[in-house]
MARMARNU-856500 format. One line per 3 residues: number of its first residue (from 0); their letters; for each residue x, y, z of N, C-alpha, C, O. Coordinates in nm, 3 decimals, decimal comma. Layout:
BEGIN
NUM) a) X/Y/Z/X/Y/Z/X/Y/Z/X/Y/Z; ... .
//
This chain:
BEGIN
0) xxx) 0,085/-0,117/0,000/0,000/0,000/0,000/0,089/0,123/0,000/0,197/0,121/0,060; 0,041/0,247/-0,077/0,161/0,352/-0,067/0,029/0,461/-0,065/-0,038/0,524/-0,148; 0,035/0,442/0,087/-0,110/0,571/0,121/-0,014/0,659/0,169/0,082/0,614/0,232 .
3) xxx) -0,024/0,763/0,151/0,031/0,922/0,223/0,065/0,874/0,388/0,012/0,784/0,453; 0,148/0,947/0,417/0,203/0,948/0,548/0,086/0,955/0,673/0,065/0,886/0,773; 0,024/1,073/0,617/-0,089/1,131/0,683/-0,229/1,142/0,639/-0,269/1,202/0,539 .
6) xxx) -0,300/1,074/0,729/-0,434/1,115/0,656/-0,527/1,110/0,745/-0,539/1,026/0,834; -0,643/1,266/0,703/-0,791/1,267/0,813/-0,890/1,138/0,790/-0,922/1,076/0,688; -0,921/1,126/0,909/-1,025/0,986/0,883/-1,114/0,970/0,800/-1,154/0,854/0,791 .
9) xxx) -1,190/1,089/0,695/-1,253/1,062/0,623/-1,170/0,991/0,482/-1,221/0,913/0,402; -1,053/1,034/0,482/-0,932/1,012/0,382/-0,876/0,843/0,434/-0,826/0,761/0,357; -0,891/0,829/0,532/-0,847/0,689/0,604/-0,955/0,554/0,556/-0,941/0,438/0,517 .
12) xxx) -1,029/0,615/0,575/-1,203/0,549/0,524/-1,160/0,520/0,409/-1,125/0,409/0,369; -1,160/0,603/0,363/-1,175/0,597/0,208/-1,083/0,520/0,087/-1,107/0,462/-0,019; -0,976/0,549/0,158/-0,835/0,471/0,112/-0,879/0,307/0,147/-0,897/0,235/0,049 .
15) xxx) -0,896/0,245/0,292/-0,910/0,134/0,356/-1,005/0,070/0,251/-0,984/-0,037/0,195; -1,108/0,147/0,233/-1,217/0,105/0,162/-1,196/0,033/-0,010/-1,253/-0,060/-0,067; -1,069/0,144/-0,058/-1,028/0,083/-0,199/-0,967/0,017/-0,179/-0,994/-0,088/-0,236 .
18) xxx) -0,846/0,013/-0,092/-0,751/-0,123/-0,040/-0,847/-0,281/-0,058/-0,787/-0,389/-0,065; -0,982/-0,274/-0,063/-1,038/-0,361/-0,024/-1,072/-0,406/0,154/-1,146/-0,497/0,194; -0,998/-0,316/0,230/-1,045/-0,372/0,364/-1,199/-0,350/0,402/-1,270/-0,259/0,360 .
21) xxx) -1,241/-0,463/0,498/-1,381/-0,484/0,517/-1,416/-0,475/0,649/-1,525/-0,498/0,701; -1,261/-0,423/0,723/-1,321/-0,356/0,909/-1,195/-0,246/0,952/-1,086/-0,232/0,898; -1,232/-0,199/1,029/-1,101/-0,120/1,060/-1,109/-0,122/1,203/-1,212/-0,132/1,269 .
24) xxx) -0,991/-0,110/1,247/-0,994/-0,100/1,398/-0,941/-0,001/1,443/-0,829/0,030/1,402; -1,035/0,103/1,576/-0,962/0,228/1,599/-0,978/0,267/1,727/-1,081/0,236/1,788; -0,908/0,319/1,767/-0,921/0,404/1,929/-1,039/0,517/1,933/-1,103/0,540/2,035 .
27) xxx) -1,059/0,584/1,812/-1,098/0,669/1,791/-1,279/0,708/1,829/-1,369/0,730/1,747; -1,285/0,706/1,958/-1,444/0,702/1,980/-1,548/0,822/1,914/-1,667/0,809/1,943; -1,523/0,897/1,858/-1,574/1,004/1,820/-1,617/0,991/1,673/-1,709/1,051/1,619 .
30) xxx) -1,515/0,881/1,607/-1,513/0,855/1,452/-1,700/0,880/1,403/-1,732/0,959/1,315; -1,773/0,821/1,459/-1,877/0,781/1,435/-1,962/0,915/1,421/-2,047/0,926/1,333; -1,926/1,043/1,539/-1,962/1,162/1,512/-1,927/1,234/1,432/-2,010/1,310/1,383 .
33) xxx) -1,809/1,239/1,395/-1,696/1,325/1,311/-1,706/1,285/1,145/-1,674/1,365/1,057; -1,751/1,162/1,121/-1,771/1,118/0,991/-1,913/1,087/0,954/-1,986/1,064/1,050; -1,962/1,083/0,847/-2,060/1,026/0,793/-2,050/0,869/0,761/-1,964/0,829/0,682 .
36) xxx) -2,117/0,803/0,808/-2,078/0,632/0,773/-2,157/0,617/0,743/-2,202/0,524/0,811; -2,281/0,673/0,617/-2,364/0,609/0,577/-2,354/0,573/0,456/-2,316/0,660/0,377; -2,379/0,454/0,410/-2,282/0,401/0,222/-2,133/0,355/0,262/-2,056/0,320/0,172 .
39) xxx) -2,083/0,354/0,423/-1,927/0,278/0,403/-1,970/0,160/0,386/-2,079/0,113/0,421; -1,854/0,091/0,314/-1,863/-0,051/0,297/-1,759/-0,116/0,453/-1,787/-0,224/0,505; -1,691/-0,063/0,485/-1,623/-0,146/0,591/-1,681/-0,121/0,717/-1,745/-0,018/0,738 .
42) xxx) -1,665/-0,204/0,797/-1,736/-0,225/0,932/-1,611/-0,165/1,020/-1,493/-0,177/0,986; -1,650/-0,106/1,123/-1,569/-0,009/1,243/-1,579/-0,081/1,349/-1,696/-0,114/1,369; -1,470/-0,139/1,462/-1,441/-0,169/1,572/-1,379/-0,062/1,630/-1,295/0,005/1,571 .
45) xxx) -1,418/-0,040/1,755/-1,381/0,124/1,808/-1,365/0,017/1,956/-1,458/-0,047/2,004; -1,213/0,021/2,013/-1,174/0,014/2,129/-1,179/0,100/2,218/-1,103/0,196/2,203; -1,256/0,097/2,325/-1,255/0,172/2,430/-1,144/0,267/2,510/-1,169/0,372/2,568 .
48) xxx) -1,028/0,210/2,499/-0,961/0,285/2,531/-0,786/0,267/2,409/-0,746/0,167/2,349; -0,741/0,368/2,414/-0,608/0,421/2,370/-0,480/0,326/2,399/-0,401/0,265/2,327; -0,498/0,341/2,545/-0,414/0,312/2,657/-0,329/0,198/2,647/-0,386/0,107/2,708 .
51) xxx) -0,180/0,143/2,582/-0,166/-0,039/2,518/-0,188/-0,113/2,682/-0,263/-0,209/2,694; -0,125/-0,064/2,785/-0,179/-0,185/2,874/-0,331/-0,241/2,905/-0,370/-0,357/2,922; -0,407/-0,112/2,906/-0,547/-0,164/2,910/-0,602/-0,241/2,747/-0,672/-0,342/2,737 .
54) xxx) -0,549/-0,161/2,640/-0,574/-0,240/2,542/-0,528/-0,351/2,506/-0,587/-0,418/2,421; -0,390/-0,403/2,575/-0,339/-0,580/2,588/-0,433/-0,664/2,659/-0,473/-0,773/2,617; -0,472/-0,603/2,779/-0,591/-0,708/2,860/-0,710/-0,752/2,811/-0,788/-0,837/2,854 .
57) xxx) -0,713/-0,664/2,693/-0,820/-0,704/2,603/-0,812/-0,775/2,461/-0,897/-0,777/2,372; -0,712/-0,821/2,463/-0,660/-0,923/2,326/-0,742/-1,016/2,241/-0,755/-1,043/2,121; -0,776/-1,042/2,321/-0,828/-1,244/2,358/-0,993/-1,165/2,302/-1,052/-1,237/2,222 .
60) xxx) -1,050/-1,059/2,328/-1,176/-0,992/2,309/-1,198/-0,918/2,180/-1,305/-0,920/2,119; -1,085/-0,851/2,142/-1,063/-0,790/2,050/-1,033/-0,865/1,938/-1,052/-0,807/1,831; -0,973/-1,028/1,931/-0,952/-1,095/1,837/-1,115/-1,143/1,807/-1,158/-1,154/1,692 .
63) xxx) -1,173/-1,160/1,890/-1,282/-1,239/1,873/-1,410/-1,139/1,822/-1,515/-1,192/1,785; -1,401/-1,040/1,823/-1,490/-0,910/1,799/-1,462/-0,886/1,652/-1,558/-0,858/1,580; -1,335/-0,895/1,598/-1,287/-0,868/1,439/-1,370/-0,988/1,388/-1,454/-0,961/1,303 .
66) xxx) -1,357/-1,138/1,435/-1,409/-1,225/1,370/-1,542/-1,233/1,366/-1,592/-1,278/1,263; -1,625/-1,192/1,472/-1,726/-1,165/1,491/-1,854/-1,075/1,440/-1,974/-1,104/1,445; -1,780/-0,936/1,380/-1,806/-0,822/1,366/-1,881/-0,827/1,228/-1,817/-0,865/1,130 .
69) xxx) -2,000/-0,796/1,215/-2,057/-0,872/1,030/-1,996/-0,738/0,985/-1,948/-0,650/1,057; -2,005/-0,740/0,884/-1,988/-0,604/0,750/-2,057/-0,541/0,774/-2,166/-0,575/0,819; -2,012/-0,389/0,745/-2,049/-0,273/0,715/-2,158/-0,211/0,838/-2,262/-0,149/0,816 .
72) xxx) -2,111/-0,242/0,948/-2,119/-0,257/1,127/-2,056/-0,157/1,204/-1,955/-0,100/1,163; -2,112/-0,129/1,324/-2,034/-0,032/1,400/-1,994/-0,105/1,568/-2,085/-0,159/1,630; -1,917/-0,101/1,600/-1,913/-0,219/1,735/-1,782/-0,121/1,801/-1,689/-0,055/1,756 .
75) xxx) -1,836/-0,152/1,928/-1,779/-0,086/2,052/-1,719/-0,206/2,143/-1,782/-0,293/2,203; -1,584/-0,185/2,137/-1,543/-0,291/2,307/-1,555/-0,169/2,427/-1,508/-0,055/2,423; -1,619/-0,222/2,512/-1,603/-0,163/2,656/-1,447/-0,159/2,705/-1,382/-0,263/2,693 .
78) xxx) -1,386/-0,046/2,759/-1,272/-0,075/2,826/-1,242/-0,009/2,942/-1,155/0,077/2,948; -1,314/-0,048/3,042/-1,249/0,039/3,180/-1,138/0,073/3,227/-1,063/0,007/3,155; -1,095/0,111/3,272/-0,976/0,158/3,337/-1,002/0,091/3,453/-1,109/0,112/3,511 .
81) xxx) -0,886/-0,022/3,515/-0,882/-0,077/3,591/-0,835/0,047/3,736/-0,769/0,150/3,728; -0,912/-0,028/3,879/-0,930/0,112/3,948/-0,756/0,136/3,970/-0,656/0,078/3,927; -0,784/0,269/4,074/-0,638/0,329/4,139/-0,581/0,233/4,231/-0,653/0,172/4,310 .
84) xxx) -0,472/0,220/4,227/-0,441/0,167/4,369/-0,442/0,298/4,434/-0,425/0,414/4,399; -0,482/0,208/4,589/-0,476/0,318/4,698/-0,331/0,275/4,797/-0,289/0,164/4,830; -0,275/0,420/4,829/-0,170/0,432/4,918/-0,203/0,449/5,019/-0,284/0,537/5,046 .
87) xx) -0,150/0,367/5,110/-0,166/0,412/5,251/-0,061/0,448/5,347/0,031/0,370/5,373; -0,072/0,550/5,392/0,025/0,660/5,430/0,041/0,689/5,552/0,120/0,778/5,585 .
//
């Protein structure tokens, strides 16, 4: 693939889309506001959080959500933030 260095998500879409890809996976929770997804052909997995340690604990979920995920779909993993530890002082 020789996509530009940089590109806005409607440009990301769009490229993915001629590539032939049929899901994309993104941190990006807002995508869904910020773009129009009506007529995409690829289906969106939107991870809950950014974060790689919280997003490693979720591997095993996230593999199974891509396989899972039908076409031209919008799907959310939940990802909490595991709590604070507390200090005691």
């Amino acid at each position: 693939m020789r996509w530009p260095p940089q590109l806005e998500n409607g440009e990301l879409l769009r490229e993915a889309e001629t590539a032939g890809f049929d899901l994309m996976v993104t941190s990006d929770q807002n995508i869904r506001y910020q773009q129009n997804l009506t007529g995409r052909r690829l289906a969106l997995l939107v991870l809950g959080s950014n974060i790689w340690p919280v997003v490693q604990n979720y591997a095993a979920a996230i593999a199974a959500a891509v396989d899972a995920t039908p076409p031209v779909s919008y799907s959310f993993i939940e990802m909490p933030l595991p709590p604070k530890s507390r200090k005691d002082g």
